[in-house]
C-alpha positions in Angstrom: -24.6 -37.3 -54.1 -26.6 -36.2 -51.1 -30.3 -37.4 -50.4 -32.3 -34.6 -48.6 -36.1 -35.5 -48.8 -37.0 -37.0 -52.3 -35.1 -34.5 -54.1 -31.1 -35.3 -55.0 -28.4 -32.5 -54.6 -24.7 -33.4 -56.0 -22.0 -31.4 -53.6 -18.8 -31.0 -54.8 -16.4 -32.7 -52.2 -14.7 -28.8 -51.3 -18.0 -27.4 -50.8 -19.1 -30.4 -48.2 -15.7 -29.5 -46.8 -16.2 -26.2 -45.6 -20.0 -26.7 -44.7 -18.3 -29.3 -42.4 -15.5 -26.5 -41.2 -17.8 -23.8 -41.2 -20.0 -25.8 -38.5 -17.7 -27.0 -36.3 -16.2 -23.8 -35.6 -19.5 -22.4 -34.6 -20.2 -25.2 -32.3 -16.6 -24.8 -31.2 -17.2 -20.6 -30.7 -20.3 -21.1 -29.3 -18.6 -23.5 -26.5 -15.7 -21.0 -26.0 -17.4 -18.0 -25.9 -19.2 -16.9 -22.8 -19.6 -13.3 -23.8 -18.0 -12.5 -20.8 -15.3 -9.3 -20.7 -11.9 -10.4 -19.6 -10.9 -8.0 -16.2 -7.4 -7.1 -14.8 -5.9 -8.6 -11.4 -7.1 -6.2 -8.5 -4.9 -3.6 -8.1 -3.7 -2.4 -4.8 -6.7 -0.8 -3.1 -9.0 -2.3 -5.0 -12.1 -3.7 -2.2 -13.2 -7.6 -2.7 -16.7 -7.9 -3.2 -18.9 -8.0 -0.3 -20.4 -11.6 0.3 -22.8 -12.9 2.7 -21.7 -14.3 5.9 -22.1 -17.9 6.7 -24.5 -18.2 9.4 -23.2 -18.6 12.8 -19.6 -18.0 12.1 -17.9 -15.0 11.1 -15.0 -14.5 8.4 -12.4 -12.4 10.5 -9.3 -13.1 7.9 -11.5 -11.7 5.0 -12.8 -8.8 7.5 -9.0 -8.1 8.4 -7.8 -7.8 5.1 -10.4 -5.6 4.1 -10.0 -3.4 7.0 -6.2 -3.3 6.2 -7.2 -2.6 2.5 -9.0 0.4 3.8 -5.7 1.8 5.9 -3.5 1.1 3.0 -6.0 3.3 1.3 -5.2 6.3 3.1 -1.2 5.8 2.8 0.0 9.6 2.9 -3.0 11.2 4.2 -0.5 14.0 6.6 -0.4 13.6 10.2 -3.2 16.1 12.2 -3.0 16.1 16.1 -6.7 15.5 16.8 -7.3 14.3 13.2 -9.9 11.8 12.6 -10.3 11.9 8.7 -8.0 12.3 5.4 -7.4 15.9 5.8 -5.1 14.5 9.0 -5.0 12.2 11.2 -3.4 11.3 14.3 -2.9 7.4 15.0 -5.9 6.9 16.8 -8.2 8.9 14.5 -6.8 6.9 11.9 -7.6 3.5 13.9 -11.3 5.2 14.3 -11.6 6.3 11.2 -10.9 3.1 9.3 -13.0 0.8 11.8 -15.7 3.2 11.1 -15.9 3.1 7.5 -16.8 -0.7 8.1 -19.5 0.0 10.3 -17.5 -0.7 13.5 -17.5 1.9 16.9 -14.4 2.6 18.3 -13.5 4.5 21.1 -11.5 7.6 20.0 -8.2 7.5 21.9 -5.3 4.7 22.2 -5.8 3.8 26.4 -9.6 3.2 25.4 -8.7 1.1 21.9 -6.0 -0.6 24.0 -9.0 -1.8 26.5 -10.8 -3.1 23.4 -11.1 -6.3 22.3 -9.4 -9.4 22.8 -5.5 -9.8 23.6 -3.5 -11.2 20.9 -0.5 -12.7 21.2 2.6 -11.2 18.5 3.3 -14.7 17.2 -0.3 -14.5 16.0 -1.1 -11.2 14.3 -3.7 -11.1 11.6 -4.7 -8.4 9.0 -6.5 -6.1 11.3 -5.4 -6.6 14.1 -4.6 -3.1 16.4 -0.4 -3.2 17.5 0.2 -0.9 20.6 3.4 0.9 21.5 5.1 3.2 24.5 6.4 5.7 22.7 6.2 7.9 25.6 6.9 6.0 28.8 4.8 3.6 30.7 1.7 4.0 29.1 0.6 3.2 26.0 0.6 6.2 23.7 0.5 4.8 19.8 -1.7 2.3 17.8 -1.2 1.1 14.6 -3.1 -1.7 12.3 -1.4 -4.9 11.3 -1.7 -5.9 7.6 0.3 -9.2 7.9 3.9 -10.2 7.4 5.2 -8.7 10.5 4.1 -5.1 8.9 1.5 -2.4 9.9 0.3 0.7 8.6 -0.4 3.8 11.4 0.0 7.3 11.3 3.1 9.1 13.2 3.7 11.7 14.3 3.5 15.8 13.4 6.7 14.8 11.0 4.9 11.9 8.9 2.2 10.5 6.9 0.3 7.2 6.9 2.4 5.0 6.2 3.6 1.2 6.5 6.5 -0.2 9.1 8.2 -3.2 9.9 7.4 -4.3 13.5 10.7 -6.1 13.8 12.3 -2.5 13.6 14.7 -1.7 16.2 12.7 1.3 16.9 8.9 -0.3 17.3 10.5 -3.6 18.3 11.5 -2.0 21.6 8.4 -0.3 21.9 5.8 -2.7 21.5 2.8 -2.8 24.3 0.7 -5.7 22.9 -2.1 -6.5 20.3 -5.4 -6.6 19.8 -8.2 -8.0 18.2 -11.5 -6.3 17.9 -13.9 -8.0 15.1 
């Protein structure tokens, strides 16, 4: 027998039971359930949410790897000799392109992006990061963007897309100029 107030209620010993059961669960469900909907892992190409600098200092890894997001983007947008957008690009347009849909000015062609900047030393490359080449001889003629692990993404030439490379290729191992960091 239960006393509520003056007046006396019998409950049978099952129903107290699953009174008992029925509340803890919603205390439980109430503590386990945030209403929130469950989301995926970003995919490939998916942007991070913009956040608000901390003042004074900058966050150049998370700007690099968002530029580089944006590159890897445009993987197989065709090569364009004076191409600056994803109907074709050439490497520098691409370079352009990409800073500029961050809200960064570049200059448009690979001796003024080579003049950009700060020098960065290969040992040190960072997500964003521009990688220069001779493909042509003594000056430098090709730019690319770094996206980490000794990779970067560029466009070629009139025979290619964008696309990624290994900088520890034979080819662009021979032919590197330098690096450079811009943000």
């Amino acid at each position: 027998m239960i006393r509520l107030s003056s007046v006396d209620i019998i409950v049978a010993p099952r129903m107290f039971r699953f009174c008992t059961v029925l509340i803890c669960a919603g205390w439980l469900g109430g503590c386990a359930s945030t209403g929130a909907v469950p989301r995926p892992f970003p995919a490939a190409g998916d942007r991070a949410p913009a956040t608000a600098p901390t003042p004074g200092r900058r966050d150049t890894a998370a700007e690099g790897y968002a530029i580089a997001a944006t590159a890897l983007e445009l993987r197989g947008a065709p090569y364009r000799n004076g191409g600056a957008d994803p109907s074709g690009f050439d490497c520098s347009g691409f370079i352009w392109y990409v800073f500029a849909e961050h809200g960064l000015a570049l200059p448009r062609t690979v001796e003024e992006q080579f003049r950009e900047g700060i020098r960065v030393d290969p040992d040190a490359l960072a997500a964003g990061d521009l990688v220069f080449f001779r493909t042509d001889g003594r000056s430098v003629s090709h730019v690319g963007l770094s996206i980490g692990g000794q990779q970067f993404v560029h466009a070629p030439s009139s025979r290619g897309s964008v696309r990624v490379e290994h900088l520890e290729s034979s080819y662009w191992r021979r032919r590197f100029a330098g690096a450079r960091r811009l943000r």
